[in-house]
C-alpha positions in Angstrom: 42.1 -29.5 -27.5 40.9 -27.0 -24.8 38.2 -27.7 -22.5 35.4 -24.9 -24.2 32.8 -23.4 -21.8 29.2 -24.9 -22.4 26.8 -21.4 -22.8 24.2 -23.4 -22.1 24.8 -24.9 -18.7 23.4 -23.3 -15.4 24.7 -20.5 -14.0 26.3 -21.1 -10.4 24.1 -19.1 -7.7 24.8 -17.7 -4.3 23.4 -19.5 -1.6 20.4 -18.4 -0.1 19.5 -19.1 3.9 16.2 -17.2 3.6 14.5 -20.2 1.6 12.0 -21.8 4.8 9.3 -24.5 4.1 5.2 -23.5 4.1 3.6 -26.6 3.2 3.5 -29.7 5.3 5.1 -31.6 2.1 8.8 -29.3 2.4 8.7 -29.8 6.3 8.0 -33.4 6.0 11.2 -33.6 4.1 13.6 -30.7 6.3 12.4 -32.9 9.2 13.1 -36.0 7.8 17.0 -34.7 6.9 17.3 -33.5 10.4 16.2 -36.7 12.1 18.7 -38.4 10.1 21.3 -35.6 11.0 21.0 -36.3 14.5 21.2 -40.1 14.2 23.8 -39.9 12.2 25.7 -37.9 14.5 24.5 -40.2 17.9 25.6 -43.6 15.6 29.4 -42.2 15.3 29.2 -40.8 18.6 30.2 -37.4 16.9 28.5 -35.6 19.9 29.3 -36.1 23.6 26.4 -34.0 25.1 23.0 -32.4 24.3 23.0 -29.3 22.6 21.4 -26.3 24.5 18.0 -25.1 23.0 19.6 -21.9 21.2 22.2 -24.1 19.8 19.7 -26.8 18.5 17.4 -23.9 16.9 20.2 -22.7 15.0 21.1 -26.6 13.9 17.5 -26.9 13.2 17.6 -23.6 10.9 20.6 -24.2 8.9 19.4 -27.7 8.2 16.1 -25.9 7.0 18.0 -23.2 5.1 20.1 -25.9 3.3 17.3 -28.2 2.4 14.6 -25.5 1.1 17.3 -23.9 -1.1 18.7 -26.7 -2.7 15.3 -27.7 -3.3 14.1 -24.5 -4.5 17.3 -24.3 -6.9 16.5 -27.9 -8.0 13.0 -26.9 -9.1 15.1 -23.8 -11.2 17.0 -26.4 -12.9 18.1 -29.9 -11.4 21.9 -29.1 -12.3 22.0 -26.0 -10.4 24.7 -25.5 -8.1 24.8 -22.8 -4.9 28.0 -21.6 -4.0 28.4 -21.2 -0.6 31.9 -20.7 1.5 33.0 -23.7 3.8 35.9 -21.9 5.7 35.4 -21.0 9.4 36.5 -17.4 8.6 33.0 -16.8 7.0 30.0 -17.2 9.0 27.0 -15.4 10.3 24.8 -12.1 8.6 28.1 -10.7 7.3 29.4 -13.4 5.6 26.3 -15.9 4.8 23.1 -13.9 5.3 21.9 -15.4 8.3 22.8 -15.0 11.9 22.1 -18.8 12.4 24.6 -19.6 9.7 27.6 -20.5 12.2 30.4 -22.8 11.4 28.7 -25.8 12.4 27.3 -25.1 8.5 30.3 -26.8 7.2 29.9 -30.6 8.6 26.2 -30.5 8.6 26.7 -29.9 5.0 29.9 -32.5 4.8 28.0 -34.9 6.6 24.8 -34.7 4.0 27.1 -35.3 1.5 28.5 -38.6 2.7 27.5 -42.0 1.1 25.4 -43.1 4.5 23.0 -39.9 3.8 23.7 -38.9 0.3 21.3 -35.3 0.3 23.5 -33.9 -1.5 26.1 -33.4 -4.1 29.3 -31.2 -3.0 32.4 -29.7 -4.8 34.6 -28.2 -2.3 36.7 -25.2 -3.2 40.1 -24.7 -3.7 43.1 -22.2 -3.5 44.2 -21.3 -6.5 48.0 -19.4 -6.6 47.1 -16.3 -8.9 43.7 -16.5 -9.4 42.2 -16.6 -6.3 40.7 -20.0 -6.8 36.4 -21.1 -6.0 33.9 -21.8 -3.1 33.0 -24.9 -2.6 29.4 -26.0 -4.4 26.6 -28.0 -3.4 23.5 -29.2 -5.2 20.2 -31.8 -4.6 21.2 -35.2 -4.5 19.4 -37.7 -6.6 17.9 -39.3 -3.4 16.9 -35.4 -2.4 15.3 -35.4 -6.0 13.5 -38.1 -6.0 11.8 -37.0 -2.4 10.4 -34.0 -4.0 9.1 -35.9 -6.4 7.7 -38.2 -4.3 6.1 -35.2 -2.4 4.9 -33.7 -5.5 7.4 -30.2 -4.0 6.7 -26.9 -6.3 7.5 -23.5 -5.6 4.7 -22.7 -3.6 6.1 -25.7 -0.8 9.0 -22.6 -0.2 8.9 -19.6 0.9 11.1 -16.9 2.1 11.8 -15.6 5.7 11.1 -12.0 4.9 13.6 -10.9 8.2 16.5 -12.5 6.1 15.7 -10.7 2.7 17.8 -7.5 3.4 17.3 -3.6 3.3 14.5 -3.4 0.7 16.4 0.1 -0.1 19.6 0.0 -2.7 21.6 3.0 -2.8 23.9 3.0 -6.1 27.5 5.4 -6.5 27.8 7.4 -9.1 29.0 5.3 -12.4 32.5 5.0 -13.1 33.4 3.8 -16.2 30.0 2.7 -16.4 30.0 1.1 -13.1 28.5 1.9 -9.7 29.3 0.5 -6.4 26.9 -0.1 -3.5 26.8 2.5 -1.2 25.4 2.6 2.4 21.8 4.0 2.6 22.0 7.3 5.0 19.5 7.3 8.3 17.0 9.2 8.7 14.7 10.7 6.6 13.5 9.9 3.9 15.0 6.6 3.7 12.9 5.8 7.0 9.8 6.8 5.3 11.1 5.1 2.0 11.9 1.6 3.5 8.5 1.2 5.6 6.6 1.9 2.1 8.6 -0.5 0.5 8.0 -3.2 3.2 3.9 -2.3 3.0 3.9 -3.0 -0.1 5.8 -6.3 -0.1 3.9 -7.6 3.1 0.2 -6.6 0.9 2.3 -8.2 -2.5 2.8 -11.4 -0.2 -1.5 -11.3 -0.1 -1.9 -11.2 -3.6 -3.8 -14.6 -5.0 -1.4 -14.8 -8.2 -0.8 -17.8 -10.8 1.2 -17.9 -13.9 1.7 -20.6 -16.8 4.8 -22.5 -17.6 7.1 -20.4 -19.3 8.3 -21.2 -23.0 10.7 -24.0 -21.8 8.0 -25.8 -19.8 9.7 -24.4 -16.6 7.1 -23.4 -14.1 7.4 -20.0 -12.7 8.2 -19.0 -9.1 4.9 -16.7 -8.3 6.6 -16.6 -4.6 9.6 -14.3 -5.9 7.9 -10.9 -4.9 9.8 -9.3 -2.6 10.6 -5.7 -4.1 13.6 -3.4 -3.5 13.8 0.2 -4.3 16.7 1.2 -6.5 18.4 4.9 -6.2 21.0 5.8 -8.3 24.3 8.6 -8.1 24.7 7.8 -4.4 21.3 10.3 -3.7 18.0 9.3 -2.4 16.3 11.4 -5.0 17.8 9.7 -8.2 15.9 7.1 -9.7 14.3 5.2 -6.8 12.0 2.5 -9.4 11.1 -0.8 -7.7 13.3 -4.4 -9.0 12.4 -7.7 -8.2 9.3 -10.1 -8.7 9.0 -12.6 -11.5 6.7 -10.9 -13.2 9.2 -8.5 -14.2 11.1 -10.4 -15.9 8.6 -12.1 -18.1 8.2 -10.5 -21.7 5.3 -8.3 -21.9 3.3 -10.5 -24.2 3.3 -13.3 -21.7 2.0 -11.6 -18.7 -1.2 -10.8 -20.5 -1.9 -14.4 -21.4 0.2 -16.2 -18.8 -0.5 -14.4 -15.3 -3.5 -14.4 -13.4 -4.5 -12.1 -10.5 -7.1 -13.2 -8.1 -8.2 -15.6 -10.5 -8.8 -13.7 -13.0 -7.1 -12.8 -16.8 -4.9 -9.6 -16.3 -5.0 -5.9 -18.4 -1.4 -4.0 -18.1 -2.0 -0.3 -17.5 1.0 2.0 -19.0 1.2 5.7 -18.4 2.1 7.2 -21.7 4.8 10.0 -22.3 5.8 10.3 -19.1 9.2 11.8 -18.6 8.0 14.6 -21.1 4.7 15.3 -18.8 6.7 15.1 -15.3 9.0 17.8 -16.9 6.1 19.9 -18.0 5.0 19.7 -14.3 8.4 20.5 -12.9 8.3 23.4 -15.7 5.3 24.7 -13.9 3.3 24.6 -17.4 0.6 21.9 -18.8 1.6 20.0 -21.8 -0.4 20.8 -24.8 -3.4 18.7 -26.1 -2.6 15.5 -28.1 0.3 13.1 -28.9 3.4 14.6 -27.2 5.9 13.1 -29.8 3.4 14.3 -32.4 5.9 17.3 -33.9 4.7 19.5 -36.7 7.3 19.0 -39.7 8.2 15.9 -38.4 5.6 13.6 -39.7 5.4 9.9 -39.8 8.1 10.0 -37.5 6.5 9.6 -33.7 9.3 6.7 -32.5 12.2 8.6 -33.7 10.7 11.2 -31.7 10.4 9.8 -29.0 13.8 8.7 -28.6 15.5 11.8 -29.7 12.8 13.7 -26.9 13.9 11.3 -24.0 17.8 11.3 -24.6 17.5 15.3 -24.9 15.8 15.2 -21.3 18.4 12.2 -20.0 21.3 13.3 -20.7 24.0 15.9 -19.7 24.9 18.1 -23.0 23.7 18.5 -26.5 24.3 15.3 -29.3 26.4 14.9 -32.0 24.3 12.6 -34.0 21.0 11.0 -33.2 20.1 8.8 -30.7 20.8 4.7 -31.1 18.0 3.4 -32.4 16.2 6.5 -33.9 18.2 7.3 -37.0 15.8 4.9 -39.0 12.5 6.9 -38.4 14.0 10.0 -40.2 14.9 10.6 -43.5 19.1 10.7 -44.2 19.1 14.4 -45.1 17.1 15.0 -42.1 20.1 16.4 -39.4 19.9 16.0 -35.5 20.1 19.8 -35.5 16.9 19.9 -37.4 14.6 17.6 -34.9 16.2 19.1 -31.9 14.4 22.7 -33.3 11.3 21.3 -34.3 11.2 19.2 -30.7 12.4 22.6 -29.1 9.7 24.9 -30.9 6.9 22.7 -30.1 7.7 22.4 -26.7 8.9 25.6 -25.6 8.1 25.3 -22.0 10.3 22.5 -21.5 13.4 23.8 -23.5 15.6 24.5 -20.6 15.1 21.4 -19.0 16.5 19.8 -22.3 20.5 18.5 -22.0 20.7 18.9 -17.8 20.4 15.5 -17.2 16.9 15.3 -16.2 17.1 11.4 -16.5 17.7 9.7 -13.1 15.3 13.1 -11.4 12.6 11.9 -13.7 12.6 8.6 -13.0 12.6 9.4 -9.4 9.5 11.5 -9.7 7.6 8.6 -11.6 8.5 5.9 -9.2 7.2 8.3 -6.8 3.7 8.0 -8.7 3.8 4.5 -8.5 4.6 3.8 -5.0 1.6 6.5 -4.1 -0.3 4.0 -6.3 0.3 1.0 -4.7 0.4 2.8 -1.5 -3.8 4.1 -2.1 -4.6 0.4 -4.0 -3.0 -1.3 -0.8 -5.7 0.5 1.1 -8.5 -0.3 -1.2 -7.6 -3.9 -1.6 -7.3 -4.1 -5.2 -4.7 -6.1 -6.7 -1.3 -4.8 -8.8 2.5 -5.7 -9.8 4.3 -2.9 -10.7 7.1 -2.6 -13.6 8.7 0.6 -13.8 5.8 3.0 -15.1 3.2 0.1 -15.7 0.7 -1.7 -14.0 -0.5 -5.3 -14.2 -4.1 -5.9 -12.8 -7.1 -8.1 -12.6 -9.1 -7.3 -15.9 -12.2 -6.3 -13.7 -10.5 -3.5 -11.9 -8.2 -2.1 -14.6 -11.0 1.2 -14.6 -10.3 1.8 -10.9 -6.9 1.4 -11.1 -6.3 4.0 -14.6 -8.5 6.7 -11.9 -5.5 5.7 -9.0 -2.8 6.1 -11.3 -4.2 9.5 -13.0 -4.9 11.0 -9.0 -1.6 9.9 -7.8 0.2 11.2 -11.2 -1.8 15.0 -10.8 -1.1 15.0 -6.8 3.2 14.1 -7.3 3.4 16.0 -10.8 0.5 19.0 -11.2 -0.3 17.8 -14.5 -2.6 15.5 -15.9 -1.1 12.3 -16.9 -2.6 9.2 -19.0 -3.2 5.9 -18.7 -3.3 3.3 -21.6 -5.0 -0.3 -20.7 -3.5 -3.0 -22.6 -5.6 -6.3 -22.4 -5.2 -9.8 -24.2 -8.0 -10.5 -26.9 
């Protein structure tokens, strides 16, 4: 039978030569490989002469690099692998991600691997005709794991050597087929003034006292994973722009309310509500009327279908056939797209012309202006926040100050008033 693909097993990852040790436990162990390194090397005379000092520091730092990330990949899941390329052609910031990441990578990483030192495990690619074949793959040895354990190593033993982490600005092509390439960010303004935001608020994120649970698998989380990079979408710098990246993000929004703390303390998520219809009201030079937004007159009962049917008509580029994916179910079959469309439409006149010119990617980029004003101002103040798109997660004792940030920083960007909703667990 044919060899079927297990779903389940780990993902392969790109290695990572930012990974650096903080605590004395992960350099007690990158020192300990790079003593052994270097006797290995004197025993088989596999050296004739000292190294200079700028050679040694980059020997020193790949050995690091190595170590931290196959530890940090073994605390993911033991089984992980890191692919990483082992031919001479590849080397340096271009092709690994480091300019210390020279060729000499390829036997320090052999010579781990052998029998005598045994740090790690190692798969070496091959050339396949037709198919372009695999890097080679390397993983934590069971001698490797069984140091950590001995040194007790969590994520907080490794951090991350913030010059190494790349432009914290991603500009994004237009889509083609529903893809988008990687573009190259322009110089100059604004990306200047974008990028040193971005890295002010990752240095005061760095600062931030933050602990989180295991998650549902047992797994402890990485609260070190907070570096932030802006997004920006159809190859413009005022297209989307929302910040990616941090664990938090990733977690379900459930769990952050009973698994994170900030500053010791249980957290409160703060949400701006109907936002995309309020920053259109502000670029409409009008105020929204009083109340729920998606409450529409004749259109009872039916506040999520609204919802959805008044976001896609602000998204997207040209009226709809049918209603929106997920929408259909709040209205009643004889109830026609055509139908909500006029109610929306007649109960937000102001906006109607902004409806169906694909407001989407300017919207977003006017919100995650909000929220980088936010973090910019609570930065200043010292209060503590991780940002997810249009939400806030805070300590529970600040959540009041924070709700007046967001709603000064919302009026100042949009001219309307916004709102806040604090979420907190009971």
């Amino acid at each position: 039978m044919p060899d079927v693909a297990d779903d389940s097993a780990p993902k392969d990852t790109r290695f990572d030569p930012s990974r650096i040790p903080v605590s004395d436990a992960a350099k007690a162990i990158v020192a300990d490989v790079r003593g052994q390194l270097l006797n290995y090397e004197k025993y088989y005379g596999l050296r004739q002469r000292a190294r200079r000092l700028i050679d040694q520091s980059r020997f020193d730092r790949m050995v690091s690099a190595i170590v931290c990330d196959l530890m940090h990949a073994a605390m993911i899941e033991p089984k992980t692998w890191r692919h990483i390329s082992l031919s001479k052609r590849h080397h340096g910031a271009e092709g690994l991600g480091a300019p210390f990441m020279t060729a000499d990578r390829i036997k320090i990483i052999q010579w781990m691997a052998t029998p005598d030192m045994d740090w790690l495990e190692l798969e070496k690619g091959q050339h396949l005709p037709y198919f372009g074949g695999r890097q080679s793959r390397i993983r934590a040895s069971a001698r490797l794991l069984s140091r950590m354990d001995d040194h007790n190593i969590q994520y907080e033993d490794i951090g991350r050597d913030p010059a190494l982490l790349g432009d914290p600005l991603v500009l994004r092509s237009p889509k083609v087929r529903g893809k988008a390439k990687l573009m190259k960010v322009p110089a100059g303004e604004p990306a200047h003034t974008f990028r040193a935001e971005v890295l002010r608020i990752n240095a005061w994120l760095a600062g931030i006292a933050i602990s989180c649970d295991f998650d549902s698998d047992g797994c402890p989380r990485d609260v070190g994973d907070r570096w932030l990079r802006r997004i920006f979408n159809d190859g413009r710098m005022d297209q989307g722009g929302r910040l990616y990246g941090g664990f938090w993000q990733a977690m379900k929004s459930e769990d952050r309310l009973t698994d994170l703390e900030i500053d010791r303390e249980k957290v409160a998520a703060l949400d701006f509500g109907q936002c995309a219809v309020r920053i259109a009201y502000g670029l409409a030079g009008a105020q929204p009327p009083s109340g729920d937004l998606y409450s529409i007159p004749g259109l009872a009962g039916t506040r999520e279908g609204v919802k959805r049917v008044l976001n896609a008509m602000l998204a997207r580029q040209g009226g709809m056939a049918r209603k929106p994916a997920g929408s259909a179910k709040y209205f009643g079959r004889d109830v026609s797209v055509g139908e909500i469309e006029e109610a929306i439409l007649s109960h937000h006149r102001p906006i109607r012309e902004l409806c169906y010119t694909g407001m989407g990617l300017t919207l977003q980029y006017i919100e995650s202006l909000v929220l980088v004003r936010t973090l910019l101002d609570l930065a200043k103040k010292k209060l503590s926040a991780l940002p997810i798109h249009d939400c806030l997660v805070v300590p529970v004792s600040v959540a009041e100050q924070v709700k007046k940030a967001m709603l000064h920083s919302f009026r100042e960007a949009t001219g309307v008033e916004g709102m806040v909703t604090i979420h907190a667990d009971t």
